[in-house]
KOLLOMAR-879487 format. One record per residue: x, y, z of N, C-alpha, C in turn; residue in three letters. Coordinates in steps of 0.1 Angstrom, whole numbers, plus 5000, padded with zeros to 4 digits. Layout:
% KOLLOMAR-879487
XYZXYZXYZala...
This chain:
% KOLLOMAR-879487
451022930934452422930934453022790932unk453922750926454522650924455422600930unk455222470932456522420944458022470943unk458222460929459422520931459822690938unk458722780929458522890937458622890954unk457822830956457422810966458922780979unk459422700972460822660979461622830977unk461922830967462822960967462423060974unk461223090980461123180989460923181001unk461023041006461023001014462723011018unk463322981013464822981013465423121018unk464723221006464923361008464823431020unk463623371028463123421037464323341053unk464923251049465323191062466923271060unk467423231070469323231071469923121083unk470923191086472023081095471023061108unk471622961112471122921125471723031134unk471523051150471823101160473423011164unk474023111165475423051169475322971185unk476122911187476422841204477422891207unk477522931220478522971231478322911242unk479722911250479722821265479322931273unk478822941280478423001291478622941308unk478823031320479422981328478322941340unk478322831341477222741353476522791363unk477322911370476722951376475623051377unk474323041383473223131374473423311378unk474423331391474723461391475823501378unk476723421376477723471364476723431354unk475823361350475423341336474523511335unk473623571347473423671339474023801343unk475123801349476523961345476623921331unk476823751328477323731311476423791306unk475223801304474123871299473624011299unk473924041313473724191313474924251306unk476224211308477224281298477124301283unk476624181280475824191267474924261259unk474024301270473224441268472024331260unk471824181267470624091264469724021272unk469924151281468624131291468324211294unk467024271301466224341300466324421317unk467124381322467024401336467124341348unk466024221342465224131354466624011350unk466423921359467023791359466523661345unk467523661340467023561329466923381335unk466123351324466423161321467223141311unk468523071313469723101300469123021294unk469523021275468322921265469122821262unk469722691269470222611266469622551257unk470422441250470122401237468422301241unk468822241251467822151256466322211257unk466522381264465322451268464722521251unk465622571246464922611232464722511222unk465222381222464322331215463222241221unk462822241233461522221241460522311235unk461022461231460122561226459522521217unk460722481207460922481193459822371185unk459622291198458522171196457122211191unk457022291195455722331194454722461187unk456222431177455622501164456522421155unk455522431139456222301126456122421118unk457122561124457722671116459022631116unk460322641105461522561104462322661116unk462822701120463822751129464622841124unk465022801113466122971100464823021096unk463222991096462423081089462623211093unk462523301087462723471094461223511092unk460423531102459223561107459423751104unk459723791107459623901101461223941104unk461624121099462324201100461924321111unk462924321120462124421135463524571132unk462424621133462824781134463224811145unk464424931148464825001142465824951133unk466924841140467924771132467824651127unk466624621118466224521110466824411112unk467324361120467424231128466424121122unk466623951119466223921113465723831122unk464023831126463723761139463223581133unk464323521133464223361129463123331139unk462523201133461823131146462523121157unk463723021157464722991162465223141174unk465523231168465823351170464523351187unk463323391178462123421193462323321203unk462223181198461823101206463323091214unk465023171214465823181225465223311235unk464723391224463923511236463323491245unk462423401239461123291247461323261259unk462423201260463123101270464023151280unk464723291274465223421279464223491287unk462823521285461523551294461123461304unk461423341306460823221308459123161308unk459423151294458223131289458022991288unk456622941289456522791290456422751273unk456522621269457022611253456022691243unk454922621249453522631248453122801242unk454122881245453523021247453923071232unk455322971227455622981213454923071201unk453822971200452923031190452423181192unk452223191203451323361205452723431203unk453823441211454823511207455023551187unk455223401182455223421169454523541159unk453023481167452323601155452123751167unk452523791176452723861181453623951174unk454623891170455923961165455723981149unk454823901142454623911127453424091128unk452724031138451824191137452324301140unk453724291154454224421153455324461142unk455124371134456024431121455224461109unk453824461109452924491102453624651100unk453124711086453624821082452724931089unk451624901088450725021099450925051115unk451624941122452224941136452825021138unk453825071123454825161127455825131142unk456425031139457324941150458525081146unk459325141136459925181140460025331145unk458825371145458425471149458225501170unk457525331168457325331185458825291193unk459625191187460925171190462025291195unk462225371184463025531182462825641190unk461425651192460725731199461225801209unk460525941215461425931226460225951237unk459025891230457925891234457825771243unk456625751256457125631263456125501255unk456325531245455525381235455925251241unk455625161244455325041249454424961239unk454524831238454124741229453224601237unk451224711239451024581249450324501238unk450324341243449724241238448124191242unk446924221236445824171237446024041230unk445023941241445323741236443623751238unk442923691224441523631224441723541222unk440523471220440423341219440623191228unk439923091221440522971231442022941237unk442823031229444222991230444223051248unk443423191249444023261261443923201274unk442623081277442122971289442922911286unk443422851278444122761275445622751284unk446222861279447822921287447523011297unk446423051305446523101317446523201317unk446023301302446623441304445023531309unk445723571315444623671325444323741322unk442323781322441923941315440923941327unk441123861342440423921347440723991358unk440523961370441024051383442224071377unk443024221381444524211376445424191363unk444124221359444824131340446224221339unk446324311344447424431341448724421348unk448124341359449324351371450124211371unk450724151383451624061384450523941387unk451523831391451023721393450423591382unk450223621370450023551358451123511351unk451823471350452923391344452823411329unk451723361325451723371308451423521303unk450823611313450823801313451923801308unk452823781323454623881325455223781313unk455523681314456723621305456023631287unk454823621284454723641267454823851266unk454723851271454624001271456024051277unk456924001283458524031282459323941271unk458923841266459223791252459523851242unk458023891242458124051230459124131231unk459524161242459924341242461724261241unk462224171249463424121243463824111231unk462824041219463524021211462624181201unk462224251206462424401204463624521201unk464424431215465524481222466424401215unk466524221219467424171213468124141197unk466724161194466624181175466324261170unk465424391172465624471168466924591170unk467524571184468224651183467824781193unk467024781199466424911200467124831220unk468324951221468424951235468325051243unk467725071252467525191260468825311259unk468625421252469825521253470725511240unk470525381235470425371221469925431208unk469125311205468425351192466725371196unk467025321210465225331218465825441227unk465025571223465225671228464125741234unk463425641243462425681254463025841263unk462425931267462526011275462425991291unk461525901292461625831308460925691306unk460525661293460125521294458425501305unk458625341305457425361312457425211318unk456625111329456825031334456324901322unk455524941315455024841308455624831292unk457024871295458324841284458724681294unk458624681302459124561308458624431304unk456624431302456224331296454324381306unk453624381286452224441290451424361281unk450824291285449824171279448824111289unk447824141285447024051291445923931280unk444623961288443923851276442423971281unk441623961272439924031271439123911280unk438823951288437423881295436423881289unk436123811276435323761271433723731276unk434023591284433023601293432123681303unk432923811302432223891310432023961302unk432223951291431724111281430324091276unk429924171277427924221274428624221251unk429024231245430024261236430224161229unk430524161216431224091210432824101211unk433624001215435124011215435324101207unk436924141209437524211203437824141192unk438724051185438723951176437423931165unk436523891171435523921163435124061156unk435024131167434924291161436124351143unk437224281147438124261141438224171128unk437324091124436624041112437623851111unk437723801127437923691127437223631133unk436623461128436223391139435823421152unk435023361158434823371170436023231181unk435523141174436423061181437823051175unk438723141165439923161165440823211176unk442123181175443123231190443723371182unk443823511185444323621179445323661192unk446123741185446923851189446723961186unk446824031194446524231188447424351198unk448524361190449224431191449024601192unk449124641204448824791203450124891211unk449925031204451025111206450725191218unk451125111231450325221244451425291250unk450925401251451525541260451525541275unk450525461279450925431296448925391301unk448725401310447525351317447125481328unk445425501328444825571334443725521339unk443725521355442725451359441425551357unk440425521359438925601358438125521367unk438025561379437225511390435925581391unk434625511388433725641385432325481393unk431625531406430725461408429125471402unk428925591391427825591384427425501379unk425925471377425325361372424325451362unk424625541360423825611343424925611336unk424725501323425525521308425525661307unk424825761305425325871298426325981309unk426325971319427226051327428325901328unk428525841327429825681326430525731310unk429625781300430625811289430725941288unk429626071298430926191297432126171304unk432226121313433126061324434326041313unk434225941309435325861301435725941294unk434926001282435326111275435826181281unk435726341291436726411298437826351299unk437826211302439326201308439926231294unk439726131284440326101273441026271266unk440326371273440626501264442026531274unk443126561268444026611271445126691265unk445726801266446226891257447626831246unk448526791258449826741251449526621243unk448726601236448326471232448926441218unk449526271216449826291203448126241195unk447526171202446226141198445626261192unk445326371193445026481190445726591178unk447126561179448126571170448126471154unk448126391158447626321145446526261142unk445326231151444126191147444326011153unk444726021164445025831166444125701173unk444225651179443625521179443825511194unk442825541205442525551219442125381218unk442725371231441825241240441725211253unk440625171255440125191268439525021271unk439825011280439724871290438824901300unk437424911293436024861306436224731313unk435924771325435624681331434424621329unk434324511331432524431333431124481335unk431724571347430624621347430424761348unk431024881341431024961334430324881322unk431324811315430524731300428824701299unk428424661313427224621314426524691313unk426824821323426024951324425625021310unk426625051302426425081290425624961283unk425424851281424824771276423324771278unk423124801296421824831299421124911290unk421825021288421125151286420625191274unk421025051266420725051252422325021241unk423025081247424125091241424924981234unk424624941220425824891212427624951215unk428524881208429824861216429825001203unk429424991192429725101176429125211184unk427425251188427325351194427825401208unk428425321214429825411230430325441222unk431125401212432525471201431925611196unk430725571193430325741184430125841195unk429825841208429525911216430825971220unk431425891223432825891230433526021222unk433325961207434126031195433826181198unk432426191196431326311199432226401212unk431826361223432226431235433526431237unk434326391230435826381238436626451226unk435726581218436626621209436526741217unk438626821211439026931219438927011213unk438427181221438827271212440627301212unk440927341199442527361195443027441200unk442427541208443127681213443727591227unk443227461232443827431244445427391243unk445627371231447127281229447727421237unk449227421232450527511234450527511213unk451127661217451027671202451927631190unk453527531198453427481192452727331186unk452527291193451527171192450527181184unk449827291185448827321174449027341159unk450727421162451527391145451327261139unk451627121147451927021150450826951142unk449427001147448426961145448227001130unk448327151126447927221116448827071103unk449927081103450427011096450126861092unk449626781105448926651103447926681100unk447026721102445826711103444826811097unk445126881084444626961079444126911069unk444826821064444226761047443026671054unk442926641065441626551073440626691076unk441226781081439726871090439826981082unk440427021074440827151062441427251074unk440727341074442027471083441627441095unk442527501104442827421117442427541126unk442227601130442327761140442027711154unk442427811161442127761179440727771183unk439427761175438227761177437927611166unk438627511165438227441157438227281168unk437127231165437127111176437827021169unk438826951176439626821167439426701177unk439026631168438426431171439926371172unk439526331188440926201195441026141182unk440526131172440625991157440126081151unk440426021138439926061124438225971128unk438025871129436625831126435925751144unk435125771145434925681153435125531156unk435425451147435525331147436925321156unk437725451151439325401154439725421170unk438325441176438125451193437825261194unk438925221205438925061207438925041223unk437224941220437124901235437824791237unk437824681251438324561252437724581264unk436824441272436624441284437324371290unk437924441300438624311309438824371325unk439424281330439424301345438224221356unk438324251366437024191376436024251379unk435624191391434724331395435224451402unk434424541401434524691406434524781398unk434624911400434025051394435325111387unk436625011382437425121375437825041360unk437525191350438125131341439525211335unk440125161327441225201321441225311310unk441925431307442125471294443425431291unk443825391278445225381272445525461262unk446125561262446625681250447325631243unk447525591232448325551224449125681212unk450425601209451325661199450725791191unk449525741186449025831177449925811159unk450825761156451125731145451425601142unk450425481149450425401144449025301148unk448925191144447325171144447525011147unk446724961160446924841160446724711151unk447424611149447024471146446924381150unk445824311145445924171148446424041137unk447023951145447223821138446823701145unk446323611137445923501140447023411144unk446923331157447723231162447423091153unk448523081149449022951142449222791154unk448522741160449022681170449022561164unk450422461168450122291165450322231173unk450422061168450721991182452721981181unk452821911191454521891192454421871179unk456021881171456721821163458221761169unk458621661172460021661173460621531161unk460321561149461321541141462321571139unk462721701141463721771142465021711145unk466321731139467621691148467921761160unk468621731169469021851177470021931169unk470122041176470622131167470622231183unk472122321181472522401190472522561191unk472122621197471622751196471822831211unk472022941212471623021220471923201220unk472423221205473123361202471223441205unk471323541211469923611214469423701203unk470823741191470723891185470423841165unk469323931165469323851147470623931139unk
């Protein structure tokens, strides 16, 4: 491509900066000003004064009008500029910039089906898996508690997300996000893979990047199931897992979708002992955890008949149907500490996780100052 090309689409791709507004000093009226606004999320904000978002802004040499992607449902145009007030709206440290970024380019990937999880009235949630050196690096936690509170770079890059979800895409609760009861990890669901404890090759790598690259991997989860199981035989630990995994109202089952499950260490191990590659648990899993179709409700089985026919040919209520179309599309991740429980995560079923590589650099402050704090693309 040629420089000049090169510029013009670069151009194409940017717009206006983020407007400035005065806002009032005190930090109880600065967020009524916000909750009125319908640009916060609930919790208590960090307002993005000009000072704090371009602290962010430092620490990415992406221009600020760039438009990193277009976010579903109301195609809101998510500027750099744009995330990095979200950013700061989460209170996110600058640093956390970059993973936000390509967090937000993957859930706009067309296979994510962002506006499908957005609309929904399904409780879709958008959590963030962090590999790589980037994850030691910012503190993000995949071990004890990777799920729960206390990690800073967990709660704030993983409520980043879902702001400018809310703030730029548009999608507001009772809105155009038309969750049925929602679920707690719309608030903010990221952790990082315990690597070091995985018997496994990372997830990232599995995923056809580097090993010592920093990734993001966006996925479409339905909520969290603990599986507390103290066996120490791999093959009763994966009928175990499998049963859980089979359940009737499933949209996984309905369209053939993309399960994941968060072993712990040592579940992971166990299976490791026993012989088990990470590709053969998936084929097993695949194997045992398919349903027969007379269990649905019949209409659900309609449901199924229609997706999933041109995949399994006729559908009848003696016909076993696979959580996925393939085994592959069963996704492990180890994380967490020690002890005997691991996680299943049900996902959307009409959409299929991504990953993107983190762009990280060092400061730039070339930049002029420049004033910002409008939250909405």
């Amino acid at each position: 491509m040629s420089d000049d090309r090169e510029l013009a689409r670069q151009r194409a791709r940017s717009e206006e900066r983020a407007a400035l507004f005065e806002a009032p000093d005190d930090i109880d009226a600065i967020n009524r000003f916000y909750r009125d606004r319908g640009w916060s999320d609930g919790l208590p904000v960090v307002p993005p004064t000009v000072e704090r978002v371009e602290r962010m802004l430092a620490h990415t040499r992406r221009p600020p009008g760039e438009i990193v992607a277009r976010i579903a449902p109301g195609f809101g145009a998510a500027s750099v500029e744009r995330i990095a007030i979200n950013a700061v709206l989460a209170g996110c440290d600058p640093g956390h910039l970059p993973v936000i970024i390509a967090a937000v380019e993957a859930a706009a990937a067309p296979e994510f089906n962002l506006q499908g999880i957005q609309a929904t009235t399904n409780p879709a949630a958008v959590w963030i898996v962090v590999n790589g050196p980037v994850a030691g690096r910012l503190g993000v936690n995949g071990g004890c508690n990777c799920l729960g509170q206390g990690a800073w770079a967990n709660a704030t890059i993983g409520r980043a997300l879902r702001l400018i979800l809310q703030n730029v895409g548009g999608a507001l609760p009772g809105g155009m996000d038309r969750a049925t009861q929602g679920q707690p990890g719309k608030y903010t669901f990221c952790c990082a893979e315990n690597e070091e404890a995985s018997p496994w090759e990372p997830l990232h790598v599995e995923r056809g990047y580097r090993r010592d690259a920093s990734t993001v991997t966006v996925i479409g989860a339905e909520g969290t199931l603990n599986m507390n199981t103290h066996t120490k035989n791999p093959a009763e630990l994966l009928r175990a897992v499998a049963e859980t995994m089979v359940h009737p109202p499933s949209n996984e089952y309905v369209h053939g979708g993309e399960p994941w499950l968060i072993l712990s260490p040592e579940h992971a191990e166990i299976l490791k002992a026993g012989g088990l590659a990470k590709a053969e648990a998936k084929r097993r899993l695949w194997e045992e955890s398919k349903m027969p179709a007379r269990r649905m409700t019949a209409k659900d089985l309609l449901r199924a008949q229609a997706s999933r026919s041109e995949e399994l040919g006729e559908i009848g209520p003696d016909t076993l149907l696979p959580i996925s179309r393939r085994p592959e599309d069963i996704c492990i991740v180890v994380a967490g500490g020690p002890g005997t429980h691991s996680v299943y995560v049900p996902c959307f079923g009409n959409s299929r996780a991504v990953t993107r590589e983190i762009a990280e650099s060092g400061q730039d402050l070339s930049r002029k100052p420049f004033e910002t704090a409008d939250t909405r693309g």
